[in-house]
BAFI-3210 file (N, C-alpha, C; in Angstrom, 3 decimals, decimal comma, padded with zeros to 6 digits):
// residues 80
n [1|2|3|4|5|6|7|8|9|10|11|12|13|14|15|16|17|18|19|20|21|22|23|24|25|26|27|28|29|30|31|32|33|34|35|36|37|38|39|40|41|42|43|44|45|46|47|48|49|50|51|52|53|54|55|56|57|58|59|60|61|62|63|64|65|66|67|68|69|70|71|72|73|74|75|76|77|78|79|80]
n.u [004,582|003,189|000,034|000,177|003,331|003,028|001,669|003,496|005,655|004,653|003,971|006,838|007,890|006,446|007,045|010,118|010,005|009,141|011,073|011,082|011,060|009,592|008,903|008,806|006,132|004,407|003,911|002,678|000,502|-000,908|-000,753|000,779|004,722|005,021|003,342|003,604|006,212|005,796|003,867|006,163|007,509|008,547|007,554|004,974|001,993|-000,836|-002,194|-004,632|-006,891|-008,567|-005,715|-003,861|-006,039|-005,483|-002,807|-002,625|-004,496|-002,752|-000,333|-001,804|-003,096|-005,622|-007,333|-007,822|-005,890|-003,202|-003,986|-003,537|-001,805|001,230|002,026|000,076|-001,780|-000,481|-000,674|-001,312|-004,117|-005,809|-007,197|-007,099]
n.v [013,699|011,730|009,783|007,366|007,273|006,865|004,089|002,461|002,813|001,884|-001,038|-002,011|-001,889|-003,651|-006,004|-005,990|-006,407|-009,299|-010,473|-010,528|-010,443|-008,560|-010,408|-012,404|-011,547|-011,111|-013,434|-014,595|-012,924|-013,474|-011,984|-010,315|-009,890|-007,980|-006,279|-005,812|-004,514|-002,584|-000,925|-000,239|001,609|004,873|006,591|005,882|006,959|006,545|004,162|000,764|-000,053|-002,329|-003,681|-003,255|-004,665|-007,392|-007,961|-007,526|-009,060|-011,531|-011,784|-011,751|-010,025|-007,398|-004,911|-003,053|-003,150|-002,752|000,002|000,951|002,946|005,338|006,309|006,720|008,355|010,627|011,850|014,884|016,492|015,972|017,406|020,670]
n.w [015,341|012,823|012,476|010,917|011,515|014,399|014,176|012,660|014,541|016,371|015,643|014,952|017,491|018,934|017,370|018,066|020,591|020,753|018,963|016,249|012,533|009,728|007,873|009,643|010,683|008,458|007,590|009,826|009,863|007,689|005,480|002,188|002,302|001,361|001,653|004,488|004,544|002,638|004,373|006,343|005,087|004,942|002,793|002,194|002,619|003,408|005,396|005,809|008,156|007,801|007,179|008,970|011,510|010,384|010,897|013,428|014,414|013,676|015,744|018,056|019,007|020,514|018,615|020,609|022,799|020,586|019,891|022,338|023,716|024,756|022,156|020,850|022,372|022,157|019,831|017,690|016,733|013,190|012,146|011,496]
ca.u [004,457|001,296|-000,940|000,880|004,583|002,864|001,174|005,097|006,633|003,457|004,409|008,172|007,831|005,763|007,901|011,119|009,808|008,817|012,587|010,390|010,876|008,410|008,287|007,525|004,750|003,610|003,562|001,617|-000,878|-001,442|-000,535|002,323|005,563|005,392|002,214|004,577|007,126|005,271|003,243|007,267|008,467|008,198|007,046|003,808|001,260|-002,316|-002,664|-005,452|-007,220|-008,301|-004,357|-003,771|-006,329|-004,930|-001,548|-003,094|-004,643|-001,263|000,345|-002,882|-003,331|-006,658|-007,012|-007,822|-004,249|-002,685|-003,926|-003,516|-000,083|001,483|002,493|-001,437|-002,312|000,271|-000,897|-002,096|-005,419|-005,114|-008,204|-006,574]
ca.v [012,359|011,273|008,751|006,210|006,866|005,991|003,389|002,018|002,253|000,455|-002,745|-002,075|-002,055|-005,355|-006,775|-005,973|-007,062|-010,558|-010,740|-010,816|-009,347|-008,176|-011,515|-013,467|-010,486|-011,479|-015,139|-015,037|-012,455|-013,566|-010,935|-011,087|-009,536|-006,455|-005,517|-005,196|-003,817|-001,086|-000,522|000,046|003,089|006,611|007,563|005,533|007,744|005,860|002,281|000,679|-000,505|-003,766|-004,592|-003,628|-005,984|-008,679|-007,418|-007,988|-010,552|-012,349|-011,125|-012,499|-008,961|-006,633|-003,569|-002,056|-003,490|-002,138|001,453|001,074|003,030|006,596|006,923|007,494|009,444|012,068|012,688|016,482|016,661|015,807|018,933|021,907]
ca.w [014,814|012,360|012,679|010,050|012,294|015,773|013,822|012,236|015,405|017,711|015,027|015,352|019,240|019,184|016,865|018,817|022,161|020,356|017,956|014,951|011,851|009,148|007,298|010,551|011,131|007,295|007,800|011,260|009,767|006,455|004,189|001,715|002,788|000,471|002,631|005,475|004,374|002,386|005,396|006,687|003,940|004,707|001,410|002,094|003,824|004,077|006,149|005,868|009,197|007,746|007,361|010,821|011,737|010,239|011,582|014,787|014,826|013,263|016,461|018,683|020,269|019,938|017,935|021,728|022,594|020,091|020,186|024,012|023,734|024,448|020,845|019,984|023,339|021,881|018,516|017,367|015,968|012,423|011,557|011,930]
c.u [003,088|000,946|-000,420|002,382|004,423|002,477|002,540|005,613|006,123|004,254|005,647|008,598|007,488|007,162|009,150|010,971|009,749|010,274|011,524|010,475|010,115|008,251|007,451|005,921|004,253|002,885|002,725|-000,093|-001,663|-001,800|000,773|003,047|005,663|003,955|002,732|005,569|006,961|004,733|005,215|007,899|007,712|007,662|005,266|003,104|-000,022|-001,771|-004,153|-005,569|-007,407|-006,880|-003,874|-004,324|-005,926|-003,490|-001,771|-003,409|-003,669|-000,755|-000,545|-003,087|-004,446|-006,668|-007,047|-006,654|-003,267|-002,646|-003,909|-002,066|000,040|001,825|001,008|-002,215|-001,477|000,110|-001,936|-003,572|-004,793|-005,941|-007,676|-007,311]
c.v [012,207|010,030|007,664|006,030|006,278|004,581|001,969|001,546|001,506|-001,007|-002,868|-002,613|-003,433|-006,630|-007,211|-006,829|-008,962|-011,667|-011,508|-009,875|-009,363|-009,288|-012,431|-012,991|-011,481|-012,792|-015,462|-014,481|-012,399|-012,724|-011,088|-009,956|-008,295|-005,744|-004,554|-003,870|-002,490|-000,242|000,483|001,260|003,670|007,145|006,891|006,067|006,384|004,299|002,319|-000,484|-002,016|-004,530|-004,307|-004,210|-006,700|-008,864|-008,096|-009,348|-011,945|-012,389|-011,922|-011,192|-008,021|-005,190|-002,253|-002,092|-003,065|-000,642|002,149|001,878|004,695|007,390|007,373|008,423|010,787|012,569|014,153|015,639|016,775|016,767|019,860|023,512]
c.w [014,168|012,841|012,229|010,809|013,675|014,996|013,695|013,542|016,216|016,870|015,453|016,713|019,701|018,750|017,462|020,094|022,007|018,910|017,080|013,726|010,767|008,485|008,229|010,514|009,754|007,537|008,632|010,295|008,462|005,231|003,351|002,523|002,320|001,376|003,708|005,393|003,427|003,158|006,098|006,310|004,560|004,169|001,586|003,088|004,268|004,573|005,823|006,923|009,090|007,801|008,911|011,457|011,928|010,744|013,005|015,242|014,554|014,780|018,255|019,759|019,514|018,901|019,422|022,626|021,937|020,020|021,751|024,137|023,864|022,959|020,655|021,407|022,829|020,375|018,359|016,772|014,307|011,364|012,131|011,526]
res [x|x|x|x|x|x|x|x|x|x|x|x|x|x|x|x|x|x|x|x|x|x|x|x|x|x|x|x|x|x|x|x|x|x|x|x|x|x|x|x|x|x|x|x|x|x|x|x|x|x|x|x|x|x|x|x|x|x|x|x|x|x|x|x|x|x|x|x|x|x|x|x|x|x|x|x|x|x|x|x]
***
């Protein structure tokens, strides 16, 4: 798994637990909806931390909350 799919499924996971889907996310965290939902595609590799931020803080949970999760204790080293 990379860094951007734990990343996908941490929101997914939130989202699910809270029956929200990526527009509510938009609307709480003040980005438009194509933020989201590009953040969402496959084909899009980089995030950028500031939108997970604001992701977050939409959501009202920390960035040390959010990376609090087994999906990012199990990622490889991404220097090989």
């Amino acid at each position: 798994m990379t860094v951007k799919d734990a990343v996908v499924e941490r929101f997914r996971q939130i989202c699910a637990e809270r029956s929200m889907k990526p527009n509510e996310l938009a609307n709480l965290s003040g980005v438009t909806p194509s933020t989201v939902y590009s953040m969402l595609d496959s084909k899009r590799r980089d995030l950028s931390i500031v939108t997970i931020k604001k992701l977050c803080d939409g959501l009202e949970i920390s960035l040390g909350e959010f990376f609090a999760s087994p999906e990012f204790d199990a990622l490889e080293q991404e220097i090989k």
